[in-house]
DSSP file (Angstrom, degrees, kcal/mol; ACC not computed):
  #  RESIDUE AA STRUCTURE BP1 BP2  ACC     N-H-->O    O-->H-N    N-H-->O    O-->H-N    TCO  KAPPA ALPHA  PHI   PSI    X-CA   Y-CA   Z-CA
    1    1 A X              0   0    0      0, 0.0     2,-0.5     0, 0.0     0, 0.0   0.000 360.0 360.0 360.0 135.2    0.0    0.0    0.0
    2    2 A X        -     0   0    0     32,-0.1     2,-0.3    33,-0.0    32,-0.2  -0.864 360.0-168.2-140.2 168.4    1.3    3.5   -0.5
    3    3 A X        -     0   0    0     -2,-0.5    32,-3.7    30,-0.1    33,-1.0  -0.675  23.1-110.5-133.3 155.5    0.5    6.9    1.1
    4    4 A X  E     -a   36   0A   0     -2,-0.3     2,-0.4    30,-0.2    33,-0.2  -0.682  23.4-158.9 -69.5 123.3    0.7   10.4    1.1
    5    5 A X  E     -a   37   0A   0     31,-2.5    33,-0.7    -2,-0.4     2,-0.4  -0.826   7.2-165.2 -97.8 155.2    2.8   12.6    3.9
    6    6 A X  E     -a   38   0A   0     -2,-0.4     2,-0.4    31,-0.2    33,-0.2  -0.877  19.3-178.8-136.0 110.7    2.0   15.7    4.3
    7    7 A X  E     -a   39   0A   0     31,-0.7     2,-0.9    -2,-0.4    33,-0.8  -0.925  16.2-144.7-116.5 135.0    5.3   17.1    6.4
    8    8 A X  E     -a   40   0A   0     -2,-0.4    33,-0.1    31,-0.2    31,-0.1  -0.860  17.2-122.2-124.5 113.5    5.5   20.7    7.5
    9    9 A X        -     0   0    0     -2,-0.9    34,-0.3    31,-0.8     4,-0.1   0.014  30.7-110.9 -50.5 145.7    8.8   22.4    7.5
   10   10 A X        -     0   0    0      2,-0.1     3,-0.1     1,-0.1    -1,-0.1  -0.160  33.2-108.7 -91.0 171.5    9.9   23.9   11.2
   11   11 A X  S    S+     0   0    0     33,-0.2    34,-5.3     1,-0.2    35,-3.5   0.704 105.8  49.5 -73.8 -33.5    9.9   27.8   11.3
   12   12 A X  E     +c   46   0B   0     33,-0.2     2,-0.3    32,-0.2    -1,-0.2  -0.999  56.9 176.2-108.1 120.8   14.0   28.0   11.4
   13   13 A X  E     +c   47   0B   0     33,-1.0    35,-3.0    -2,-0.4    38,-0.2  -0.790  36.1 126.4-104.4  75.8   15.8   26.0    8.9
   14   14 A X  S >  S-     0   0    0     -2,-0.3     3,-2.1    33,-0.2    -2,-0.1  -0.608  80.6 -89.6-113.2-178.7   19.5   27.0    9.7
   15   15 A X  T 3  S+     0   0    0      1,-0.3     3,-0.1    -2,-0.2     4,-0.1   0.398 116.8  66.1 -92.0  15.1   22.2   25.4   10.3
   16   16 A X  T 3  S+     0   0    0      1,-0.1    -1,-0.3     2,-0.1    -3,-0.0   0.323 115.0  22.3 -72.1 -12.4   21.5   25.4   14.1
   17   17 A X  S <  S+     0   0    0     -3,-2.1     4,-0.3     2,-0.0    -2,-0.1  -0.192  90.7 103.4-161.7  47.8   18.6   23.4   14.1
   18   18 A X     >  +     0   0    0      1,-0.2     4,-0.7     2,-0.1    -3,-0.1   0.637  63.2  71.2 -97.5  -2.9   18.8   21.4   11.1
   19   19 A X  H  > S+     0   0    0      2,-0.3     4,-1.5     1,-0.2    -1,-0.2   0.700  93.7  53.4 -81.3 -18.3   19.9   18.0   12.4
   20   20 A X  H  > S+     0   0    0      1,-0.2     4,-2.2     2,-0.2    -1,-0.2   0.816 112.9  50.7 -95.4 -23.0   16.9   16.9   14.1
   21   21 A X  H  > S+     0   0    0     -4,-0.3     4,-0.6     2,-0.2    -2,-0.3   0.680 107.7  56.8 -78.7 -13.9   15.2   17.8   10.3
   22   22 A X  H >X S+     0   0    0     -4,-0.7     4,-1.8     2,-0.1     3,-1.2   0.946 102.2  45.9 -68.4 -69.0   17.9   15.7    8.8
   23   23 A X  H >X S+     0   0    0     -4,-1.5     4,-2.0     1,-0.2     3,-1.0   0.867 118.1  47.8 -36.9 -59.3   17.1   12.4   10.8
   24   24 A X  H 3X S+     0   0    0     -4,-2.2     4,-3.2     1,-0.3     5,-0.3   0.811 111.2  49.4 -39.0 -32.7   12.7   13.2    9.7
   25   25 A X  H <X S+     0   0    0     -3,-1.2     4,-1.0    -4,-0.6    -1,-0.3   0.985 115.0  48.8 -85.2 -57.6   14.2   13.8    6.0
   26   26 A X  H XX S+     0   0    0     -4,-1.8     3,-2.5    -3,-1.0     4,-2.4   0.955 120.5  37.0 -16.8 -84.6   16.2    9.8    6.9
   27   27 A X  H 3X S+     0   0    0     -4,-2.0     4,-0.5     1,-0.3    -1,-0.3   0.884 109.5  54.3 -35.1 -63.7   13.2    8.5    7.9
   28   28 A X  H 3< S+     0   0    0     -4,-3.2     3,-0.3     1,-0.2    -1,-0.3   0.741 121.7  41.7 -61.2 -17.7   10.4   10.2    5.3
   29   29 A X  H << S+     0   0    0     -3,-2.5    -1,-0.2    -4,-1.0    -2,-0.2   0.976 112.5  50.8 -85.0 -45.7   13.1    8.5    2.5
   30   30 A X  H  < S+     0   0    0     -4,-2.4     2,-0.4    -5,-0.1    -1,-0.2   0.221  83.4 110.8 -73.8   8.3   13.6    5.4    4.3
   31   31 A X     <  -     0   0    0     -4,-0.5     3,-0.4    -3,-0.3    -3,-0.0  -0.702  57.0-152.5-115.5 117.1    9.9    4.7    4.7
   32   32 A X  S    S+     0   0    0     -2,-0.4    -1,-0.1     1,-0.3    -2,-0.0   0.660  89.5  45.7 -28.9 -48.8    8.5    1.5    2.3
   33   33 A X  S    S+     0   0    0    -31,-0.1     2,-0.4   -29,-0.0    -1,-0.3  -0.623  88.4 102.8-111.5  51.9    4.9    2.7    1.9
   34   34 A X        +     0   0    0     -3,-0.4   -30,-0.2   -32,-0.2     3,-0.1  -0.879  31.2 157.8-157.1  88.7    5.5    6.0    1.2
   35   35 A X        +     0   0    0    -32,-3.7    33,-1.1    -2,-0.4     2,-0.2   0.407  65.5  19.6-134.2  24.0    5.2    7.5   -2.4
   36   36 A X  E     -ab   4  68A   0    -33,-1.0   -31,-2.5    31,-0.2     2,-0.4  -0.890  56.1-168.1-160.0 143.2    4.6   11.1   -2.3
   37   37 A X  E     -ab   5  69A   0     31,-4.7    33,-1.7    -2,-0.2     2,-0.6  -0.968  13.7-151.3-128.2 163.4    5.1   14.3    0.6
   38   38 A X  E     -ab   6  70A   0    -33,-0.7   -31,-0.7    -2,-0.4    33,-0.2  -0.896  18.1-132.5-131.9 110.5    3.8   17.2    0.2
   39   39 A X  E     -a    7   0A   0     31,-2.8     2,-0.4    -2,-0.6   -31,-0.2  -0.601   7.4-154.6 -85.7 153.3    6.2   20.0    2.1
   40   40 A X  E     +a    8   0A   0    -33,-0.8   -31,-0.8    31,-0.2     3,-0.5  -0.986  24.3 167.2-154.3  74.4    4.2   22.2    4.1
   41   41 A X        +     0   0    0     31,-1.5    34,-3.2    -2,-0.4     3,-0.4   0.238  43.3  98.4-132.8  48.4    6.7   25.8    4.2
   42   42 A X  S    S+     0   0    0     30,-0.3    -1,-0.2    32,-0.3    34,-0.2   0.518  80.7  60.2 -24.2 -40.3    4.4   28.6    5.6
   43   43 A X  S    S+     0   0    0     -3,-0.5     2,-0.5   -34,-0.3    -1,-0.2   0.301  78.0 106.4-103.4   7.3    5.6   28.2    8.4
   44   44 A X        +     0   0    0     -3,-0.4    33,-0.5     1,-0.2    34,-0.2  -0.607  28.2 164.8-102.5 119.3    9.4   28.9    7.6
   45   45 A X        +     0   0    0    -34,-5.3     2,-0.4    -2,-0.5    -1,-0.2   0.758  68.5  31.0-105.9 -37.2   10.6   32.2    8.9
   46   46 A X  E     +c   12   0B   0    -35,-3.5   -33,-1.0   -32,-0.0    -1,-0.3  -0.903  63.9 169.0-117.6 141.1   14.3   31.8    8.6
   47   47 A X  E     +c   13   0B   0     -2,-0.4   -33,-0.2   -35,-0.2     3,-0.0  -0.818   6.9 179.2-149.3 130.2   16.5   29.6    5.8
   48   48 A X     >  -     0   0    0    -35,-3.0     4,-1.1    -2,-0.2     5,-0.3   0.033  52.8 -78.8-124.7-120.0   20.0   29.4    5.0
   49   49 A X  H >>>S+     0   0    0      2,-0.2     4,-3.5     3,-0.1     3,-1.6   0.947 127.9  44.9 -90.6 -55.5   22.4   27.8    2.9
   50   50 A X  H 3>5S+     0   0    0      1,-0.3     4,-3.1     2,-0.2   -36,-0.1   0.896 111.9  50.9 -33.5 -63.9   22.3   24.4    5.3
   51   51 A X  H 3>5S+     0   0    0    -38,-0.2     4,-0.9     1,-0.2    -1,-0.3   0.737 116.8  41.5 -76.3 -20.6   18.7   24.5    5.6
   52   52 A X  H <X5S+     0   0    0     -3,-1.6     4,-2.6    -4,-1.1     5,-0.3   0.894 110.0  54.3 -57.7 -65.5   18.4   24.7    1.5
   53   53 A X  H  X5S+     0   0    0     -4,-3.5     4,-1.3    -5,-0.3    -2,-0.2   0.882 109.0  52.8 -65.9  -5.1   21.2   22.2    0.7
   54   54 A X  H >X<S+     0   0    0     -4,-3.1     3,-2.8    -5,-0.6     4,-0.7   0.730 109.4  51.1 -65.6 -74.2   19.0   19.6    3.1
   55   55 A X  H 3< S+     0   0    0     -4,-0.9     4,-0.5     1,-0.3    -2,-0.2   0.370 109.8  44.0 -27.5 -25.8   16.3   20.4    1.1
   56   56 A X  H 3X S+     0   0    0     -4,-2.6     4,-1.0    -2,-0.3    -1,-0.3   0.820 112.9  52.6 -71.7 -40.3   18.1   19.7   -2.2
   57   57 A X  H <X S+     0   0    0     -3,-2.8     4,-4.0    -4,-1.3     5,-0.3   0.748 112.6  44.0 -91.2 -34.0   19.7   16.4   -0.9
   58   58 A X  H  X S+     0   0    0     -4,-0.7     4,-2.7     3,-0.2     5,-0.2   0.873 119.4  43.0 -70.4 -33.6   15.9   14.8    0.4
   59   59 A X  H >4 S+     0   0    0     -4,-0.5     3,-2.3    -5,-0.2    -2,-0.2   0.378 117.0  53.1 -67.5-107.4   14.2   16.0   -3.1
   60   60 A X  H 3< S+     0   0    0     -4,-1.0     4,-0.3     1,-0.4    -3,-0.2  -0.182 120.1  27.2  22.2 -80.7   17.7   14.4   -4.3
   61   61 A X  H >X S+     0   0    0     -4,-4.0     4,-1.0     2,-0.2     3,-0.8   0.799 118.5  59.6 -86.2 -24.2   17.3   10.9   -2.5
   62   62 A X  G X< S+     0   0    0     -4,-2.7     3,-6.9    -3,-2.3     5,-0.3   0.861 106.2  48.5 -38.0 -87.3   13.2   11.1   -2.6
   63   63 A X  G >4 S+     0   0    0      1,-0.3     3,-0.9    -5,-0.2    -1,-0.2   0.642 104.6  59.8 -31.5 -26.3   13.4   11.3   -6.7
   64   64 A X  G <4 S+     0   0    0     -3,-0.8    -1,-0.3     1,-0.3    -2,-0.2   0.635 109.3  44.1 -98.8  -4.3   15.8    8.3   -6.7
   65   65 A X  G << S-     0   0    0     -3,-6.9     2,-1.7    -4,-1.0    -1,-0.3  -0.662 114.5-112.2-106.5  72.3   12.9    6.2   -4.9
   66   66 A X    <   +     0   0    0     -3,-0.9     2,-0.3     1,-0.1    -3,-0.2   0.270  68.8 150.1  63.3  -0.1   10.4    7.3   -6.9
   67   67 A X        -     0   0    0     -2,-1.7     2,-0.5    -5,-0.3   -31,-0.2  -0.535  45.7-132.0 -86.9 129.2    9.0    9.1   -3.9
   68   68 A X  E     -b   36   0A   0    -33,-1.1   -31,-4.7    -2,-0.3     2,-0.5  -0.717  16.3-162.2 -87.8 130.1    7.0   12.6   -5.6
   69   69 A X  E     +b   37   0A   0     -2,-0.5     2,-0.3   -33,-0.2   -31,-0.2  -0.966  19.6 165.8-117.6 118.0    8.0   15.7   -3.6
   70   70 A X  E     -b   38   0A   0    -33,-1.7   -31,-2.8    -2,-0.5     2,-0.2  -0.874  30.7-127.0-134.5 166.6    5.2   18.7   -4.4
   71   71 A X        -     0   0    0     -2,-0.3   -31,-0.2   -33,-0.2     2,-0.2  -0.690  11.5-161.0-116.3 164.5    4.9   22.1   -2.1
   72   72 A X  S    S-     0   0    0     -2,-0.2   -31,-1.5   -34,-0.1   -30,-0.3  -0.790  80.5 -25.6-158.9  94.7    1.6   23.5   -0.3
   73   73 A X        -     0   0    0     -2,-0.2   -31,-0.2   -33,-0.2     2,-0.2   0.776  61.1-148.8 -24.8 122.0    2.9   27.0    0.2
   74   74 A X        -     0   0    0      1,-0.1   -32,-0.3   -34,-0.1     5,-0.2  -0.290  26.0-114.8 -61.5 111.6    6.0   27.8    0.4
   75   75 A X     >  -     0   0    0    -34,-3.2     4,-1.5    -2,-0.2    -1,-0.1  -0.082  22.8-123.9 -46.0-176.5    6.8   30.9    2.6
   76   76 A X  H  > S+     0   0    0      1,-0.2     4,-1.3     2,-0.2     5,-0.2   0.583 113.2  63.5 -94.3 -17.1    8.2   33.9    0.7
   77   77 A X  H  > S+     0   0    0    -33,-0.5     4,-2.8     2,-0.2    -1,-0.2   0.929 107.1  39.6 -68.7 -47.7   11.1   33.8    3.0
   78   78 A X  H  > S+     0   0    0    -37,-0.3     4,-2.9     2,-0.2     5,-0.2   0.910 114.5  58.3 -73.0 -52.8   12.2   30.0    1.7
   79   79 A X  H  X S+     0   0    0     -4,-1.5     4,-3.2    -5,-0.2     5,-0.4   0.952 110.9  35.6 -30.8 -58.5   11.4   31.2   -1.7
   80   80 A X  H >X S+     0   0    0     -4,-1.3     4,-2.6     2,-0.2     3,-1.8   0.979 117.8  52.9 -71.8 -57.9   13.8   34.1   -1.9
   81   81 A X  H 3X S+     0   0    0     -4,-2.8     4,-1.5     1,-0.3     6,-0.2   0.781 116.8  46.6 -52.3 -50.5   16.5   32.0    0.4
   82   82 A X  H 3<>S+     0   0    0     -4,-2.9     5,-1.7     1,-0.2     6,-0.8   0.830 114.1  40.1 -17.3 -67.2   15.8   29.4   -2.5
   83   83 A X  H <<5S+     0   0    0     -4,-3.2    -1,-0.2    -3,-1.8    -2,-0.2   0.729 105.4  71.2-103.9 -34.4   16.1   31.5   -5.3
   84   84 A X  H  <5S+     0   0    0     -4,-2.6    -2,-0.2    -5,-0.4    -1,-0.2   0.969 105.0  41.9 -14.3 -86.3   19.3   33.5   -3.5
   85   85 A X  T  <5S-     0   0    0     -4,-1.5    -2,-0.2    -5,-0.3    -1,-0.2   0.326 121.4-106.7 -80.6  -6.6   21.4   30.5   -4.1
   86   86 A X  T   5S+     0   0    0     -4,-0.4     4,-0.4     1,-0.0     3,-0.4   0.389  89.7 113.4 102.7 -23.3   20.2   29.7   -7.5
   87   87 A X     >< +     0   0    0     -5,-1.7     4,-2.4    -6,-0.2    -4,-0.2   0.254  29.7 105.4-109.9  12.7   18.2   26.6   -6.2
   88   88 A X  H  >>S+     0   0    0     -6,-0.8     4,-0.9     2,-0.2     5,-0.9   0.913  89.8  44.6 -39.7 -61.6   14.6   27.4   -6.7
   89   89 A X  H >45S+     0   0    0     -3,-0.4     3,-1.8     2,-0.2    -2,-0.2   0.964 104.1  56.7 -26.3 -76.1   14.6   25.2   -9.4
   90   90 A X  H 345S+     0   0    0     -4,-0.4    -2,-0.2     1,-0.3    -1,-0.1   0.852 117.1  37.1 -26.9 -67.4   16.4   22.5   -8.0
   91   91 A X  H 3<5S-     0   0    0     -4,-2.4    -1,-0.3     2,-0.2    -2,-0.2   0.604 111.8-115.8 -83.7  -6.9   13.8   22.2   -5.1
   92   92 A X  T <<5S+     0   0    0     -3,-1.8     2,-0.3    -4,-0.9   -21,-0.2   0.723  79.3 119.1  77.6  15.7   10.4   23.1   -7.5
   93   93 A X      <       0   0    0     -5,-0.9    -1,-0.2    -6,-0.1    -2,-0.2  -0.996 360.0 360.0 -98.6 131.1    9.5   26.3   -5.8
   94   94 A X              0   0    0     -2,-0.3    -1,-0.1    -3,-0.1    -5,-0.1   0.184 360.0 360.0-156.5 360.0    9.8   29.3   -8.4
């Protein structure tokens, strides 16, 4: 059987409190039944280069299981930090 996530991104994504969002991003990959999330980033006040390149490296290893990564709005803050570094693309917010 396989499901939807729907995972909602923490409010800071620096590189101060990005490790406990590393293991979830571990988990959400490693997960059997699992064949789409839908990131959740409203809530996202702060992002910096860390808290982008996780986000490049779970869409990464999602797309290479087949797992579909779509956004359910993306704050304007994540956007610009996104689109900063050139990797708005990359992650599918633009």
């Amino acid at each position: 059987m396989t499901s939807r996530i729907d995972f909602r991104l923490p409010e800071n994504m620096t590189i101060a409190t990005i490790n406990s969002l590393h293991e979830q991003f571990e988990a959400l990959v490693d997960k059997t039944d699992c064949d789409a999330v839908v990131l959740q980033g409203d809530a996202v006040a702060r992002a910096d280069t860390a808290g982008i390149q996780l986000l490049v490296a779970f869409i990464h290893a999602s797309r290479e299981r087949k797992i579909a990564i779509t956004w359910d709005h993306p704050s304007e803050k994540l956007c610009s930090a996104a689109a900063l570094l050139g990797l708005d693309k990359t992650i599918g917010i633009h």
